[in-house]
C-alpha positions as CSV (number, residue, x, y, z in Angstrom):
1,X,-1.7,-17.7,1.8
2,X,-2.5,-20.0,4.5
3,X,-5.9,-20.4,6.0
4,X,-4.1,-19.3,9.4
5,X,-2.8,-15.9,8.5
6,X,-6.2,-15.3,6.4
7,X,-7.5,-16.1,10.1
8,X,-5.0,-13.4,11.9
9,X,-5.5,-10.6,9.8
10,X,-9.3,-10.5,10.0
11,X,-8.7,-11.0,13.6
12,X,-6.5,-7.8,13.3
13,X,-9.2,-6.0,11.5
14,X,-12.0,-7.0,13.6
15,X,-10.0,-5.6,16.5
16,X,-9.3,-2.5,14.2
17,X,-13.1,-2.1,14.4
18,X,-13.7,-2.3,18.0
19,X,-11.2,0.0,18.6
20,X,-12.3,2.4,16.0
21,X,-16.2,2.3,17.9
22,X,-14.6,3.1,21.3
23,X,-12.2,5.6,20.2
24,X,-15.4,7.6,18.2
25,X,-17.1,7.5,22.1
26,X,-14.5,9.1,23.6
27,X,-13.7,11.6,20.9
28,X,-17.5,12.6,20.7
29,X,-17.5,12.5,24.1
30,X,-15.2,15.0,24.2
31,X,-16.7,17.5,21.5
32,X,-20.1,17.2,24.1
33,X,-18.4,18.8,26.8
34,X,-16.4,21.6,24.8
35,X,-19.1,22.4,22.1
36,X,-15.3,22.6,20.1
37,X,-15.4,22.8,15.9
38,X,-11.8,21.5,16.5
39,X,-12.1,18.6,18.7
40,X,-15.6,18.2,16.3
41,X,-13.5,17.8,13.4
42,X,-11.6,15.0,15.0
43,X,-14.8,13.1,16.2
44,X,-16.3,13.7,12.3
45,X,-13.3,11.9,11.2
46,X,-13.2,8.9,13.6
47,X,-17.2,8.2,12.0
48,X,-14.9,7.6,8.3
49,X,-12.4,5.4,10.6
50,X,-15.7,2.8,11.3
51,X,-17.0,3.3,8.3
52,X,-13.7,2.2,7.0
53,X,-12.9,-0.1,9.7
54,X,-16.0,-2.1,8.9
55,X,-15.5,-2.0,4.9
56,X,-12.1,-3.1,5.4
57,X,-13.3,-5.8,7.7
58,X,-15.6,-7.4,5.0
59,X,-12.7,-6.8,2.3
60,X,-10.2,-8.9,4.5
61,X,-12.3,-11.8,4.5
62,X,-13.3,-11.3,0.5
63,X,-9.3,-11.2,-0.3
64,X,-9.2,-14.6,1.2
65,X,-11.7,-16.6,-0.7
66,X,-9.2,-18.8,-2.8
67,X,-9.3,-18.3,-6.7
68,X,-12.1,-19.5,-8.9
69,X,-13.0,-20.0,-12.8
70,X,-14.3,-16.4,-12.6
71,X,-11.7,-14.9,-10.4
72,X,-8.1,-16.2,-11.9
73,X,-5.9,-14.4,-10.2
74,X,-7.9,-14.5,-6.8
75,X,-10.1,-12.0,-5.1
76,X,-7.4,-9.9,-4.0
77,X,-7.9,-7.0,-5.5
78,X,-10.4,-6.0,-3.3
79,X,-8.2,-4.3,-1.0
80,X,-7.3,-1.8,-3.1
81,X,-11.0,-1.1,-3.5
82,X,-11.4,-1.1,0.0
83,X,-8.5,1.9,0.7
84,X,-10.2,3.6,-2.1
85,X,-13.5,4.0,-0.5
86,X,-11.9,5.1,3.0
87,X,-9.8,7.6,1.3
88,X,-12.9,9.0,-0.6
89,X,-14.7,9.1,2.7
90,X,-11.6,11.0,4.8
91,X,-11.8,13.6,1.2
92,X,-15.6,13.9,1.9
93,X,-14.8,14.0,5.5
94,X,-12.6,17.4,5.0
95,X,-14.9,19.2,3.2
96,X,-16.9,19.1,5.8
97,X,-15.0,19.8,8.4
98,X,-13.8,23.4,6.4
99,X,-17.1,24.4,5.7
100,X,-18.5,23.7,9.8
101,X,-15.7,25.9,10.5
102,X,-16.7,28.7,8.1
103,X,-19.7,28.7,9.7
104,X,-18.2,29.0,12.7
105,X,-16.8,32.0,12.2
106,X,-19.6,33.7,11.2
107,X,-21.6,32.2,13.9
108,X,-19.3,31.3,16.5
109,X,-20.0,28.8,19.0
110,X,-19.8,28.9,22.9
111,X,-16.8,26.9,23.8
112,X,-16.3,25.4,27.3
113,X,-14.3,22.9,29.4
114,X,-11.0,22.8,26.9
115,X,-8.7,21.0,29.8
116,X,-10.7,17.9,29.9
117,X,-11.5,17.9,25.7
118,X,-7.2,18.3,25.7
119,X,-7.4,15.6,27.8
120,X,-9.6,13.2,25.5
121,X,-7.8,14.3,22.7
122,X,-4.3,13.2,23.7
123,X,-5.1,10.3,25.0
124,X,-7.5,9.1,21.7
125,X,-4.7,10.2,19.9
126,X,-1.7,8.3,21.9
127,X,-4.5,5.1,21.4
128,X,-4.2,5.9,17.8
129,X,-0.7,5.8,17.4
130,X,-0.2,2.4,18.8
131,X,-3.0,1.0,17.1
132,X,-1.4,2.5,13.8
133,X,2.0,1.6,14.2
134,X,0.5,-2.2,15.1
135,X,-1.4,-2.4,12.1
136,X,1.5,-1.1,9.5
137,X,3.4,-3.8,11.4
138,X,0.9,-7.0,10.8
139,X,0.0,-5.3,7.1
140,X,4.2,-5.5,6.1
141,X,4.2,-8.9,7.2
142,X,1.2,-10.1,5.9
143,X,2.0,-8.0,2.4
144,X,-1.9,-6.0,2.8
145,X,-1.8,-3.0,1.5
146,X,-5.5,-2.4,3.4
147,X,-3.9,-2.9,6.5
148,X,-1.0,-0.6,5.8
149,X,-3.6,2.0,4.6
150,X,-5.4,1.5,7.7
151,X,-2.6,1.8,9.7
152,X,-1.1,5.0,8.3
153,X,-4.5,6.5,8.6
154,X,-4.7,6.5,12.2
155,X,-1.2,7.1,13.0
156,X,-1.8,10.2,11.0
157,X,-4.7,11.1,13.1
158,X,-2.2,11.3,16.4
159,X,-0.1,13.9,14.2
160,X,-3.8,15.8,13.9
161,X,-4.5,15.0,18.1
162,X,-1.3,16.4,19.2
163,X,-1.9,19.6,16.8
164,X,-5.2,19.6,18.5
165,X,-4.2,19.2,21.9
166,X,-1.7,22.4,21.3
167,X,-4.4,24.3,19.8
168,X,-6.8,23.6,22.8
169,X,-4.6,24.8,25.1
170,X,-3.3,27.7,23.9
171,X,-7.3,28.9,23.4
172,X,-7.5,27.7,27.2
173,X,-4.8,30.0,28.0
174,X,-5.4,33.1,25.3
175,X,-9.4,33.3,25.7
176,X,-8.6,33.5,21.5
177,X,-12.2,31.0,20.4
178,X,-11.3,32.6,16.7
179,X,-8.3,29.4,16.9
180,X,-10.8,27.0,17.2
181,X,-12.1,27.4,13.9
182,X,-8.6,28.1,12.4
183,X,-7.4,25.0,13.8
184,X,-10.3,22.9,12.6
185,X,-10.0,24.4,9.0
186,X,-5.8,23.3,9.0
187,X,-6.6,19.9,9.8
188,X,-9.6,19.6,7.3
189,X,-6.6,20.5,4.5
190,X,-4.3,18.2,6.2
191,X,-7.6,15.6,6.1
192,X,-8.0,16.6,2.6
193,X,-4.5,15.4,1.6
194,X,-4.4,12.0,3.4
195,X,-8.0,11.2,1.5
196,X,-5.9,12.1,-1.5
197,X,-3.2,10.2,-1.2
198,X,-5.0,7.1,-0.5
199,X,-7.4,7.5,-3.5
200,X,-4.3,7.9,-5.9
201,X,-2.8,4.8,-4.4
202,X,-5.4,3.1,-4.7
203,X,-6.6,3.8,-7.9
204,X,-2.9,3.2,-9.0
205,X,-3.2,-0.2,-7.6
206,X,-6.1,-1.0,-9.9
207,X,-4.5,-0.1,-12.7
208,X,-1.8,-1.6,-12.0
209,X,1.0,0.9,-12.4
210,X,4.5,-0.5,-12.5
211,X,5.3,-0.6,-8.8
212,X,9.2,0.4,-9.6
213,X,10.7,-0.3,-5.9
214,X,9.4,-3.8,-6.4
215,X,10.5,-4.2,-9.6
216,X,14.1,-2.6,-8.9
217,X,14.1,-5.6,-6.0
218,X,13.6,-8.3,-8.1
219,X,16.1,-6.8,-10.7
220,X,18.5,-7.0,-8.8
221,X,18.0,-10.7,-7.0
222,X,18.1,-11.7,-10.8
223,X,21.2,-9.9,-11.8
224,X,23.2,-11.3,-8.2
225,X,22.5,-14.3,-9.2
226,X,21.8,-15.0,-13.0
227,X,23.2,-17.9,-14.7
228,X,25.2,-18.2,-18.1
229,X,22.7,-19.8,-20.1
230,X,20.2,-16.8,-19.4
231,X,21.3,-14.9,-22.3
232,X,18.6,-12.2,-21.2
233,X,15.2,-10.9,-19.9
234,X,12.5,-9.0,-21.0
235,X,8.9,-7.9,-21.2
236,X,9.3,-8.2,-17.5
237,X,5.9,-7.5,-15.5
238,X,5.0,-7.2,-11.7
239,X,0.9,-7.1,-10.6
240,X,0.1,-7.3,-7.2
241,X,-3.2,-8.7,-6.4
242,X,-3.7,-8.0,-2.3
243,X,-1.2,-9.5,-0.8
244,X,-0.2,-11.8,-4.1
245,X,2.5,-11.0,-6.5
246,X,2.5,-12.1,-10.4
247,X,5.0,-12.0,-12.3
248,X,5.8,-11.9,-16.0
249,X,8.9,-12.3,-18.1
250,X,9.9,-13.5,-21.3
251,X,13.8,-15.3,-20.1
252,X,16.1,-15.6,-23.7
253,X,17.5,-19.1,-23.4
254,X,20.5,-21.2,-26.1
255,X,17.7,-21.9,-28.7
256,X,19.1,-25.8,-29.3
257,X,18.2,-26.6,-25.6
258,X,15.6,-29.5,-24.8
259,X,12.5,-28.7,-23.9
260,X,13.4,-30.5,-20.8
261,X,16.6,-28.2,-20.2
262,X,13.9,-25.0,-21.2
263,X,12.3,-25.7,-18.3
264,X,14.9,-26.6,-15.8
265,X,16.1,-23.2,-16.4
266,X,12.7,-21.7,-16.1
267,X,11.6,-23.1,-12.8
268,X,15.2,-21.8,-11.3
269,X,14.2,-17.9,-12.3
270,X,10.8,-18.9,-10.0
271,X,12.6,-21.0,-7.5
272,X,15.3,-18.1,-7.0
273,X,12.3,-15.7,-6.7
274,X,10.2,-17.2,-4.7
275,X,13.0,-17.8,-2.1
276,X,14.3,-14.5,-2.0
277,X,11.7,-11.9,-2.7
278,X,8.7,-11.2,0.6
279,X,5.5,-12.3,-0.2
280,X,3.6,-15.1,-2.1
281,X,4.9,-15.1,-5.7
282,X,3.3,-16.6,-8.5
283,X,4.9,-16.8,-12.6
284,X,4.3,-17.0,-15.9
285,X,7.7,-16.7,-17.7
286,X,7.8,-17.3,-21.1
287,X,11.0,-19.4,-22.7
288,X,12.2,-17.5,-26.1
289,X,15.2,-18.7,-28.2
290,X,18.4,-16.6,-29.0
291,X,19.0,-15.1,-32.5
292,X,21.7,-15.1,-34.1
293,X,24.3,-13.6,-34.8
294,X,22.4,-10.4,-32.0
295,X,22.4,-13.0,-29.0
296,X,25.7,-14.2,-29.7
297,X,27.4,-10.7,-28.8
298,X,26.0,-10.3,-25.1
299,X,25.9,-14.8,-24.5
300,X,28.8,-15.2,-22.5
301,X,28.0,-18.9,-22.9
302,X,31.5,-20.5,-23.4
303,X,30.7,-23.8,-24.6
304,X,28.4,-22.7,-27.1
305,X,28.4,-25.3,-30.2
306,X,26.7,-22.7,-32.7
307,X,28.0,-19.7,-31.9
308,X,27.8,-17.2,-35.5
309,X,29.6,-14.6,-33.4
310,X,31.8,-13.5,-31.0
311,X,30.5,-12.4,-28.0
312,X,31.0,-8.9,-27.3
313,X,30.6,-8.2,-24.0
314,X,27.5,-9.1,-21.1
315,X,24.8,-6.5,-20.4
316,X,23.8,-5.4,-17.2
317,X,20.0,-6.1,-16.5
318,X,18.2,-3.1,-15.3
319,X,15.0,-1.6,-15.4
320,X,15.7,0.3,-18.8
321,X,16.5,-3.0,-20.6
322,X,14.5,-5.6,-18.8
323,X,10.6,-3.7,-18.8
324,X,10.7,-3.4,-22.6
325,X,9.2,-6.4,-24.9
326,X,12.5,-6.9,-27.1
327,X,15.4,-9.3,-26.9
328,X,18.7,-7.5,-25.8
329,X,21.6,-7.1,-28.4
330,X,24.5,-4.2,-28.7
């Protein structure tokens, strides 16, 4: 990744952050004038949002330190750390909000000014969703999954700010203060859920489960556009590091081939890849020769000298034959 997109994104993060502060302002701001646990709910959760903010900031710039004798694969990684701490924070973040309003109901608060607190609400929470949507936007194009965690956490915060917003007015107009606490224990589960979510993502991420949308993608680039000689693939492996992708794959080549031919073949799997699949790419694909007389029956290799059977007919690659570490045969 260039030095100049490492530059952008903690540009966009930094922004993030700034925003973040501001937006915790107005939203406390708000719960000052109201004395709301609803509207306090909201302003308990923009604290996570800078705590975050200012994590994610710091893991940006760690992501982009280039690769070392300690860190092979690069430093990126770190990300997923990152949307693992803000998602246990939102988690904490919800429990807390469910138990201030279980205290409120047993010692209910005096509420006051709800049309202006509506006010802040709506318009922290319209603030939010264009931030959000910009950040998912710079995070698919820049292939962070930080970013896009980032970004999805405050665009789900609007959903929260317009629920809010509803809430507040209807108490304006029912006199009904009992909603405030409902409303601030439905968003602390809805809270709750998103912390979830981005702790099982994350800790997914780190141990690197087999990202299958990904790896249905690059299936199928291979299969459009395979060649005879590549009899077939296996052990086929996709780890994403940040914003980095590596990929592993033992490719079944004629076993009679040069060395020089081997890796002809070889740099055209990465060369096809690499031009057709988002995102930096990196390899290690491992050459292995055919066996006879198994290879010969899916090698639809015409001008085979050696062949010690008839070919049969050409598999399909898929996901099913392609993830497991053996050579295909009938």
């Amino acid at each position: 990744m260039s030095a100049e997109t490492n530059r952008i994104k903690i540009r966009t993060m930094r922004f993030t952050l700034l925003f973040s502060v501001t937006l915790m302002g107005i939203k406390f701001l708000a719960w000052y004038l109201t004395n709301s646990n609803a509207i306090l709910t909201d302003a308990l959760e923009s604290i996570i949002n800078v705590m975050a903010g200012a994590f994610a900031l710091f893991s940006i710039y760690f992501a982009s330190i280039p690769k070392d004798e300690n860190h092979p694969y690069g430093h990126g990684k770190i990300e997923f750390v990152s949307a693992g701490f803000e998602g246990a924070l939102i988690f904490i973040a919800g429990i807390s909000i469910i138990g201030k309003a279980i205290y409120g109901f047993i010692y209910p608060p005096a509420i006051k000014s709800l049309d202006i607190g509506a006010m802040l609400a709506g318009v922290a929470g319209l603030f939010n969703f264009i931030v959000g949507n910009y950040l998912v936007r710079r995070g698919k194009k820049f292939h962070s999954a930080l970013m896009i965690a980032d970004g999805k956490h405050l665009v789900s915060d609007t959903i929260s700010s317009v629920g809010l917003v509803i809430g507040l007015v209807v108490i304006y107009f029912t006199k009904l203060t009992a909603l405030d606490n409902v409303i601030a224990i439905i968003f602390g589960a809805f809270i709750l859920f998103t912390g979830y979510k981005l702790i099982r993502e994350s800790v997914n991420n780190l141990l690197d489960e087999a990202d299958r949308e990904k790896l249905g993608a690059l299936v199928n680039i291979l299969n459009a556009n395979r060649r005879v000689k590549w009899i077939d693939m296996h052990n086929l492996r996709a780890q994403k590091f940040g914003p980095h992708l590596h990929v592993d794959a033992h490719l079944t080549l004629p076993w009679y081939d040069t060395l020089e031919e081997t890796h002809k073949e070889v740099h055209a799997v990465e060369q096809l890849i690499r031009e057709n699949l988002e995102g930096e790419v990196e390899f290690f694909i491992h050459s292995d020769p055919c066996a006879p007389p198994q290879s010969c029956q899916v090698c639809s290799l015409g001008t085979c000298p050696v062949r010690k059977a008839d070919f049969v007919k050409r598999l399909d690659w898929s996901l099913e034959n392609m993830l497991p570490d053996r050579k295909h045969k009938l």
